[in-house]
N, C-alpha and C positions, 0 to 999 in steps of 0.2 A: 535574491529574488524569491516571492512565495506568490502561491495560488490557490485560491481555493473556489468552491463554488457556494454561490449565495445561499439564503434559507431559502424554504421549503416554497414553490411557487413562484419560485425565480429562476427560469431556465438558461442559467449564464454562468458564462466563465470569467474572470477578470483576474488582472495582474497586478500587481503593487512589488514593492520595494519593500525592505525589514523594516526601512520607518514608516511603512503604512502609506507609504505615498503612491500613487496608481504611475506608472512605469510605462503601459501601454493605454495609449486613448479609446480605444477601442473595446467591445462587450463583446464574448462569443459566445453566441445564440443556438438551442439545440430546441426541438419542439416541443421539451420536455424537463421534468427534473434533473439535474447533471450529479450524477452519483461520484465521478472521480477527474482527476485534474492532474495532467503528468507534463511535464516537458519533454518531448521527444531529441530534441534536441536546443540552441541557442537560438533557432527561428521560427521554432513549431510548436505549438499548443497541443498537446492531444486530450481528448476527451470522453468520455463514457456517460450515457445517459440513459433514463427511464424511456426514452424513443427509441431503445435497443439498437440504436447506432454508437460508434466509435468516431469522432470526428478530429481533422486535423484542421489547424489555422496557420494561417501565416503572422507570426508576433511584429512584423515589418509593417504591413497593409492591413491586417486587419481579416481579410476574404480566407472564406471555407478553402482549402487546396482540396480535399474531397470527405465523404464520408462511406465508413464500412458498412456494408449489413450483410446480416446472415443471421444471426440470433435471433430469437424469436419470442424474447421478454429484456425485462431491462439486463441493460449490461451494469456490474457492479463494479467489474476494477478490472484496472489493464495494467500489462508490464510490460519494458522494454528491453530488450538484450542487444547490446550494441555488437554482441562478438560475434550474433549469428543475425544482425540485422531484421529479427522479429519481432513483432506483438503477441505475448497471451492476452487474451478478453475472456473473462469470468461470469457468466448469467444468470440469472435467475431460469431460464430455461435448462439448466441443467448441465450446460457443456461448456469447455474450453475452445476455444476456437486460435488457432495460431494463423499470422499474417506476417506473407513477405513483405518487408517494407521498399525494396526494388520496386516489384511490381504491385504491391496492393491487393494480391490474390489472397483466399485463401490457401493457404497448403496442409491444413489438416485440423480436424473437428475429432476432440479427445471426449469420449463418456465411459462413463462409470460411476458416475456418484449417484445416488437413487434421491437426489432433491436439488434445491435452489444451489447452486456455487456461487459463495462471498468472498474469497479470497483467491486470488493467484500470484505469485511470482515466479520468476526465471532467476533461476542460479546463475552465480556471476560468471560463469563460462559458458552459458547458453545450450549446457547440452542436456540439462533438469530445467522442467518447471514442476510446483506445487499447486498443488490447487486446495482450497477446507470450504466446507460442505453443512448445509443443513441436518445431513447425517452424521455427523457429529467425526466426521475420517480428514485425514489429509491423504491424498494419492499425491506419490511422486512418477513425473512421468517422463520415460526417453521421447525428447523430444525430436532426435528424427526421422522414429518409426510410430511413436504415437502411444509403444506398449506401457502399459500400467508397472513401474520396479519394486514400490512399495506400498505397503497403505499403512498410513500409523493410526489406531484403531484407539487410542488411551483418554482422549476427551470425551464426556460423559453431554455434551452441549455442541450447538451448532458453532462451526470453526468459524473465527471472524479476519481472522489476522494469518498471513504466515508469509516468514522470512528468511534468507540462508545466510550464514554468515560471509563475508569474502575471505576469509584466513582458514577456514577449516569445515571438516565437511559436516557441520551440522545445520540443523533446520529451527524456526524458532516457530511455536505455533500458538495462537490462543482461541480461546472461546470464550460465549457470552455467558457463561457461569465464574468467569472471572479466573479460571486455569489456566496459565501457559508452561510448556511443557519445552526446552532445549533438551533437541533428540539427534545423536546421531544419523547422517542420511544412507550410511552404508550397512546398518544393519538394525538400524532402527530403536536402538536401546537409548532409554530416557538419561541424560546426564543430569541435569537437573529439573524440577518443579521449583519457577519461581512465586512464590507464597508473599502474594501482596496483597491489596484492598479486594473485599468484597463488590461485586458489580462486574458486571459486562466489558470484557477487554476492546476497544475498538479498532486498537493497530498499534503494528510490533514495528521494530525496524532494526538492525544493525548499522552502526555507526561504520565511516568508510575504511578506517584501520582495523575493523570487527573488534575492539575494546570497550566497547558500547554496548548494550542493549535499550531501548524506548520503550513504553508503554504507556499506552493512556486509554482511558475508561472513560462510563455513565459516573462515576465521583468525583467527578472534577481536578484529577491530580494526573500527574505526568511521573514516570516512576523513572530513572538512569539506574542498569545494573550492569554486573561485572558479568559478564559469559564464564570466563574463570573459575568464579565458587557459586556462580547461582545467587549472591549476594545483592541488596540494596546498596546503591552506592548513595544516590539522593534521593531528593521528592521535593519537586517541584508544584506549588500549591498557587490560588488566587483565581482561580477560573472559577465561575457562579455555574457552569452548566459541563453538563458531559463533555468531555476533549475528545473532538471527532478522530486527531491524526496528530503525529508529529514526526517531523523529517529533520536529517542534520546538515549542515553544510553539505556542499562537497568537498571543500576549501581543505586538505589536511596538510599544505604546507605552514599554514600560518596559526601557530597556537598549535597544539594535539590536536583541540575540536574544537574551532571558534566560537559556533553556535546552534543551537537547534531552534526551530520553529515548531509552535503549537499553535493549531485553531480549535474553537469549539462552537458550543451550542449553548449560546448564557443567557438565552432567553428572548425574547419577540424584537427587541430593540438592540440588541446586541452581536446577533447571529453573524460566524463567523471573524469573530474577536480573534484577531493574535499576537501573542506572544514569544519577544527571542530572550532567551533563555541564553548566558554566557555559560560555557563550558570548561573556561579553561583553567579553572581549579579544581573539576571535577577527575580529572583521568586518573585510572586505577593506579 
């Protein structure tokens, strides 16, 4: 199943199948640009939009179940943690905002960044999130006091991307100067700088055995590396426009990694193009 949200001026969300085929009859409607597209779960849509709401759907019916607010500019990315049943949402206003997904409250509003926040994730035990920062920092934060544990301070550009791995306790971060940096999160020391294409990193990801790393940029290429040595494993190529995202299965009984999906940006008639990408000659 993939998702994404249309080009620029289309405030909607829609679902398709890997072969492109639309899955749910149904558009999910936000009053505004829709900046990020999650599955909360097998029935739920979630969403994040330039209307600085977080919206849930029902993928059954079609109908809003409700929408968040509290941020006070656009919202850029959200993440889920099924272990501690929350949302992090990331803003342009500046702040993290965490949400019981029980009740739909808020339970606590994380600052410290001194600009716009583009990125957040939740560590796979839910008790870190990440957040990267038009100040160019990642803060990691205990998520159930709220306090600041780290800041990794070594990106010289605003952070676009960040991710944790599920096997080990490190962080994956990048920026739009094209740096990403795998850094331990316990003490903060760089294991590796992976050294790929020049251009703007748009989003990281760890693969769900964390034997994977994803990348994809403003140069139209999709990069697979080894966490291991910090290595190139492939490079996936054929995209006409920057590759906004890419995510892998969940699937890791069948094959290592069956598949990844890439969307991008290939131009006025093409927006949101994607691509599955077979994996299972690639594992280190």
């Amino acid at each position: 199943m993939n998702i994404s949200s249309p080009p620029p001026a289309d405030s909607t969300a829609r679902v398709w199948n890997i072969e492109g085929k639309p899955i749910a009859q149904y558009i999910f409607e936000h009053g505004s640009n829709v900046t990020r597209v999650s599955f909360l779960d097998d029935k739920t849509l979630m969403t994040a939009s330039e209307d600085k709401t977080i919206r849930l759907f029902d993928l059954n019916t079609g109908k809003q179940i409700l929408a968040l607010r509290g941020h006070e500019d656009t919202v850029v990315d959200v993440s889920y943690s099924p272990q501690t049943a929350m949302v992090a949402s990331a803003s342009t206003d500046g702040t993290v905002r965490l949400w019981r997904t029980r009740s739909w409250g808020q339970a606590r509003e994380l600052q410290g960044h001194t600009g716009p926040i583009l990125a957040v994730a939740y560590q796979p035990a839910g008790t870190m999130a990440a957040s990267g920062g038009s100040d160019a920092t990642v803060r990691l934060w205990d998520t159930a006091n709220g306090n600041v544990l780290r800041v990794f301070d070594r990106h010289l550009a605003s952070v676009t991307a960040v991710a944790f791995s599920p096997i080990a306790p490190l962080a994956l971060s990048a920026d739009e100067a094209g740096a990403a940096f795998l850094w331990r999160t316990d003490n903060g020391e760089i294991v590796y700088k992976l050294e790929g294409d020049e251009g703007a990193i748009y989003s990281a990801a760890f693969s769900p055995n964390g034997e994977m790393i994803v990348t994809t940029g403003d140069n139209g290429t999709v990069i697979l590396w080894n966490p291991a040595t910090g290595q190139k494993i492939t490079r996936f190529s054929g995209h006409t426009g920057g590759v906004l995202a890419a995510t892998f299965s969940p699937d890791g009984q069948t094959s290592p990694l069956p598949v990844m999906i890439a969307w991008c940006n290939c131009g006025t008639s093409h927006h949101g193009l994607h691509a599955v990408h077979s994996l299972s000659s690639q594992a280190p």
